[in-house]
N, C-alpha and C positions, 0 to 999 in steps of 0.2 A: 303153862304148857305152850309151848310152840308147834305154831301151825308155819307149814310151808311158805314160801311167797308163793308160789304157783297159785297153791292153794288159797290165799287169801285175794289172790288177785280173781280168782274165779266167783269167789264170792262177792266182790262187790262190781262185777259186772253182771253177777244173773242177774235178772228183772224179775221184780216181784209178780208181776202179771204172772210170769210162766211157773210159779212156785203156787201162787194162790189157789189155784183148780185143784190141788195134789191138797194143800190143806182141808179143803171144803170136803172134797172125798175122804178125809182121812176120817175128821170127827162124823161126820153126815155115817159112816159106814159104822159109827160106833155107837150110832143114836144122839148125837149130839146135835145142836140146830147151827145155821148159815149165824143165826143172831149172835149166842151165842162164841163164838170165833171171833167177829167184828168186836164184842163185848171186848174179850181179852187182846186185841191186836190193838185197841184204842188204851188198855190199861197201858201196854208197852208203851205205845209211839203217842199217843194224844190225838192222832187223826179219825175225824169222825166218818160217819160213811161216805158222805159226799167226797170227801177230800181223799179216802182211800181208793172211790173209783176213777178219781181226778188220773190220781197215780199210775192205778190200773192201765187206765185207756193210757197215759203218757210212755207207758212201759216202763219206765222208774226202774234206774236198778238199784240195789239193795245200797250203793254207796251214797244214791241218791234220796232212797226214803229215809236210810237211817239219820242222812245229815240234816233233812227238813222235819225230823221225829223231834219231840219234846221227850224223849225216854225217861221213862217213871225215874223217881228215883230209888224206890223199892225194888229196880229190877235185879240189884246188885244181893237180892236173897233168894234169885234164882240159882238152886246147884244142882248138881247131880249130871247124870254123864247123856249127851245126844253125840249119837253118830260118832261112837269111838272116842269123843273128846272129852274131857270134864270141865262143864262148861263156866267154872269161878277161875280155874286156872289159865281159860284162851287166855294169852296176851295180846293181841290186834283187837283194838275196840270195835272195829265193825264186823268180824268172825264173831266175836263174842257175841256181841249184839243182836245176828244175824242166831247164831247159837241160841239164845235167850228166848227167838219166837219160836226156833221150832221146838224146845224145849216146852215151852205154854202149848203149845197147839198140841205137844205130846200126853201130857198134864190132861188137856180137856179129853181128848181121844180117850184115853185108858180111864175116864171115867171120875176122875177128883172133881171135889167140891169146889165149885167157883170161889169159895173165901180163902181157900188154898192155894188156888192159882192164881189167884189177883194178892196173895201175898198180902190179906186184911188182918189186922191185928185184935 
C-alpha cells in the first residue's frame, strides 16, 4: 500500500514524546497499566525504560527512535488495519514501523492477551 510522501514525511518528524501521553491515555483508559505499554514498546524497539525516557526527554522523532530501535523480528506478524492503512501492506519502512506500534498499543487497549501481542508462539 502506498502512503503519501507528505504523509510519511510527517511521520518521521512527529516526536515520540508528543505521541506517548496519547498512548498512556489510550490503554490507562482501558484498564491497562503504564508497565504494561513499556512491556510491548520494548518487544518492538528493544529499548528499556531508561533508554525510552532518554528519548522522551530528547524529543526523538519517530525517524530517530525507529533508527536506534533493535525491531523484533517477529514484528513482521504484525497485521491487520490501524488508521485506514493495512499495516503488512505500508511500503515506507518507518510508516510501517511507526504503524506497527500504534497497532500493539491498539492490541493492548481493546484488551488482547499479552502472548498475542508480543506475537509468542
Amino acid at each position: 500500500m502506498k502512503t503519501t510522501e507528505e504523509h510519511d514525511k510527517r511521520m518521521a518528524n512527529m516526536t515520540f514524546a508528543s505521541v506517548y501521553p496519547h498512548y498512556i491515555t489510550k490503554v490507562e483508559k482501558k484498564g491497562r497499566t503504564k508497565a504494561e505499554l513499556h512491556e510491548v514498546i520494548e518487544w518492538l524497539t528493544g529499548f528499556n525504560e531508561k533508554r525510552l525516557q532518554e528519548l522522551i526527554e530528547a524529543k526523538a522523532t519517530f525517524k530517530t527512535f525507529f533508527k536506534e530501535s533493535s525491531l523484533n523480528p517477529n514484528a513482521k506478524l504484525i497485521t491487520g488495519v490501524i488508521c485506514g492503512y493495512r499495516v503488512e501492506a505500508i511500503e515506507t519502512p518507518l510508516t510501517q514501523q511507526v504503524r506497527y506500534l500504534d497497532k500493539l498499543v491498539d492490541e493492548l487497549a481493546k484488551g488482547k492477551k499479552m502472548e498475542k501481542i508480543l506475537r509468542s508462539t
